[in-house]
N, C-alpha and C positions, 0 to 999 in steps of 0.2 A: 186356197184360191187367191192369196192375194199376192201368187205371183203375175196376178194381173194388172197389177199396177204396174210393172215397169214397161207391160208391153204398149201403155197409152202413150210413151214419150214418142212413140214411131205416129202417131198421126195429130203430132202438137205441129200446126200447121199454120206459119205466121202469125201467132197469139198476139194478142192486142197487144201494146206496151203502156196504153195511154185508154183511156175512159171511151175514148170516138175516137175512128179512123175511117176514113175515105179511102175507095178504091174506084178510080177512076175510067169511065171507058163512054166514050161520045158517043157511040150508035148505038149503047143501050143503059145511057144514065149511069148513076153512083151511088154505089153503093153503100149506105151509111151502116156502121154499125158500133155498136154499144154499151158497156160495161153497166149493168144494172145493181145494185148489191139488193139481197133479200129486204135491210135493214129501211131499204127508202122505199119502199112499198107497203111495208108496217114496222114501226118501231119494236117489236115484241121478237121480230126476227135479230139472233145475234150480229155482230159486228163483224165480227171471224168468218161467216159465210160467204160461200164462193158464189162470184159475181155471178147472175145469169149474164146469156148473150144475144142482146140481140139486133137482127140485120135484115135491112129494107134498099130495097130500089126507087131510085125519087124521080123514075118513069115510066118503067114495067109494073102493074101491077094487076094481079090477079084476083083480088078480092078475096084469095083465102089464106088462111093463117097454118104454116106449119109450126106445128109445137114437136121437138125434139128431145128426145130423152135417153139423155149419156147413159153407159155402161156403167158398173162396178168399179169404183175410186174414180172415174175421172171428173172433169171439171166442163161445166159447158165450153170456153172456149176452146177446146180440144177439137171440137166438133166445127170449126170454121169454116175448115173447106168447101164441106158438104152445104151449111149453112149459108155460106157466102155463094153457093151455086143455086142455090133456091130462093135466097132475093135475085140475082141474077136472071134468074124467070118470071121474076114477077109478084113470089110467095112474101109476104108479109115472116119472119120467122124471131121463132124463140125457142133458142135452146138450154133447157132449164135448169137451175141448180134445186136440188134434191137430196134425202137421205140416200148415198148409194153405199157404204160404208158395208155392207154384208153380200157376198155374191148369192143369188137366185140359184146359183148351178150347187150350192152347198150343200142345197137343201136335198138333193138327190136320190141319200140314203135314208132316208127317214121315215119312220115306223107311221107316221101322219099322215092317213090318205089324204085328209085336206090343208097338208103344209104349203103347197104352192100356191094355193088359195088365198089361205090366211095369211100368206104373204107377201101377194100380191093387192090384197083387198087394204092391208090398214096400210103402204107406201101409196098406195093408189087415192085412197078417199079416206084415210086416217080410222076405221076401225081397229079400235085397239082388239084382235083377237091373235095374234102372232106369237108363237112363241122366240121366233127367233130378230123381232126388231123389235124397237118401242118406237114409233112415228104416230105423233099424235093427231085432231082435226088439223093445227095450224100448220102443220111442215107439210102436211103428203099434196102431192103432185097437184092434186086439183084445185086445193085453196092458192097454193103458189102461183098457178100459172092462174089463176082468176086475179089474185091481188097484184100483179106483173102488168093485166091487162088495163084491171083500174088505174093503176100508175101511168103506164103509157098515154091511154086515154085523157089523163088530168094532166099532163106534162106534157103532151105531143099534140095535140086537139086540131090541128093541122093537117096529122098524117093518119085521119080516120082508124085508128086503134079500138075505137065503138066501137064497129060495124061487126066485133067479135061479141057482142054484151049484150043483154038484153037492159030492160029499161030498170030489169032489179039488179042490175048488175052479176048477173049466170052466165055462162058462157053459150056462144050459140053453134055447141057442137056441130054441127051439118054445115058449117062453114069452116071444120079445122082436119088439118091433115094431120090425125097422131102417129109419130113416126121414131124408131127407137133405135138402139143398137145396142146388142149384146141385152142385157138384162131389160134395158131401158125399152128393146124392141114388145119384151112380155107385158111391159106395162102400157104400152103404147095397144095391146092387143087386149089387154084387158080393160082397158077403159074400153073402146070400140066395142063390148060385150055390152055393157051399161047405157051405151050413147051412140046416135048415129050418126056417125062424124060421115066426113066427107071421103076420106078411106083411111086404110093403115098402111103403113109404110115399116118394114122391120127387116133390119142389115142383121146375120149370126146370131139368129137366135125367132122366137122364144128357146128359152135352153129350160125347159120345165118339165124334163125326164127324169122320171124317178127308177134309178138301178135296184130299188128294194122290192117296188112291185112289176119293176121289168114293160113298165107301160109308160103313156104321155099322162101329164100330170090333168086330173081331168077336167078341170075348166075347160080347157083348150077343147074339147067335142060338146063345150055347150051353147044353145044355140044363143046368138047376141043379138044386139039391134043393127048393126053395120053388117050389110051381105059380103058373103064371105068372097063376092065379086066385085068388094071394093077390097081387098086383102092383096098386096104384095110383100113378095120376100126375097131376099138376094141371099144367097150363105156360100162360102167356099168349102170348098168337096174335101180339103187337108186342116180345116180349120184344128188347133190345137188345142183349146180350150173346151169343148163342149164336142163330141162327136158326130162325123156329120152323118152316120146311119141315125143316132138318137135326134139329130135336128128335122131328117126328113120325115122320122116317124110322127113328130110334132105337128110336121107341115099336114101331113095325113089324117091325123086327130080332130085337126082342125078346120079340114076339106078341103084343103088351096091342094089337095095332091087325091087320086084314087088311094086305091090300096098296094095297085102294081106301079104308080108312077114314080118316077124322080125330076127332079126339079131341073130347067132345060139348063145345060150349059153355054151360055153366053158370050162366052169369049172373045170365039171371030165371027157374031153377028153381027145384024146390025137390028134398030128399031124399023119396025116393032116387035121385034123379039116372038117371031110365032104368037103375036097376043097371049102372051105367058104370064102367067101369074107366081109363080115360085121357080126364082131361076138362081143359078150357080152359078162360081165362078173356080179356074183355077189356075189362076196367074203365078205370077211367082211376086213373095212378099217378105219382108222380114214378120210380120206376124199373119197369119193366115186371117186370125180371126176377127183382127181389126179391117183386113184390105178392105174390107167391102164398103167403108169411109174412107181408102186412103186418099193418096194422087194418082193414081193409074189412068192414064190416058183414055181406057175404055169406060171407065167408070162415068164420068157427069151425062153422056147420052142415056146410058143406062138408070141413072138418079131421073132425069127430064122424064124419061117414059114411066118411071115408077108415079113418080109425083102427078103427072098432068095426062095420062093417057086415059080415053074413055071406054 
């Protein structure tokens, strides 16, 4: 699987060169955004750790926070584009630096009815019951983007960074868009099982099929606290990485699809997209599996309606 890593170089998309940079545009504000390292939101996180990212508009603002969560080897700024198209609306965003060092799709073959589970639970909220990562309380996903927002908030106190926090410092899910790609989409979906965010957002993937027991890995058909009619999905039909008969049965598992449906293809629509909830695409790309973050021209209308449609 980690011939996945060289496919991320195709959507390293104006990577920061510098800590902050402005992107400028008059009729809808500037976009600021931000190199964070783990290390300055707690000393206990290494030095080595790749910066989070993150990007606000300093005039659109929606009052909700998307939190973003990279695929297998990449690094939050990877993910700009998309992120920079979501302050661009309004969203408050953070796209997170995490354990991604093991692919979700590895797990496939495995004799462990509960491996996707337990592997999604201790990267997700740090229980250690995994056998295949060690991610302890202080690295998985939720302490991170909680100690991200403490930081923000004590650093930024201007650009209401609170309004994510409660008074004990927790995060106040039903104000956050958890939104993923590629592995990062299953985690994005598995918290939304725990929490009732304000929805989910997941580009190619969950990828949590298992070829040993020939089904969807079974989290995925249980029932959460986020309705599954806040659930969006976009995946492409050629994707190369994860198959996309095993991605729709996922979708299916999980009810964003019947048992006869497939996911609409979106191509030459437009929004709102038959008010669909699990939709395709099948452009032409150098990686399939990344397009669904890339630059394709059809893409950011179709992000707008995933993120903000009711």
């Amino acid at each position: 699987m980690k011939n996945i890593l060289f496919l991320f170089s195709f959507i390293l998309i104006i990577s920061c060169s510098k800590d902050e940079t402005i992107t400028t545009d008059n009729t809808i504000g500037q976009n600021i955004s931000t190199l964070i390292q783990p290390n300055q939101t707690d000393t206990n996180y290494s030095l080595t750790q790749e910066s989070h990212y993150v990007a606000r508009n300093t005039k659109t603002h929606l009052n909700k926070l998307l939190l973003f969560i990279g695929g297998s080897y990449s690094i939050p700024k990877d993910y700009n584009y998309i992120c920079d198209h979501g302050a661009t609306i309004g969203l408050d965003v953070i796209s997170l630096s995490y354990p991604n060092d093991v692919a979700a799709f590895s797990m496939s073959n495995s004799a462990d009815i509960n491996g996707f589970n337990d592997f999604r639970d201790e990267i997700c909220f740090g229980n250690q019951i995994s056998s295949v990562v060690d991610v302890n309380a202080l690295n998985c996903i939720t302490t991170r983007a909680t100690k991200l927002l403490i930081y923000l908030k004590n650093t930024y106190p201007n650009e209401n960074w609170g309004q994510y926090l409660t008074a004990s410092n927790t995060i106040l899910w039903y104000k956050v868009i958890v939104s993923g790609h590629s592995q990062g989409s299953g985690h994005a979906c598995y918290i939304a099982k725990r929490f009732l965010t304000d929805r989910v957002v997941m580009f190619s993937g969950p990828n949590d099929y298992s070829t040993y027991f020939n089904n969807p890995a079974n989290w995925l058909s249980q029932t959460g606290l986020t309705p599954i009619s806040k659930h969006y999905s976009l995946l492409h039909t050629q994707d190369e990485i994860v198959p996309f008969n095993y991605q729709v049965a996922n979708m299916r598992s999980l009810g964003l699809l019947t048992a006869t449906e497939n996911p609409l293809l979106v191509d030459n629509l437009t929004a709102p997209y038959s008010n669909a909830h699990s939709m395709s695409l099948n452009i032409n790309a150098l990686s399939f599996h990344n397009s669904t973050v890339g630059q394709n021209s059809k893409l950011p209308n179709i992000w707008t309606y995933m993120f903000t449609s009711n």
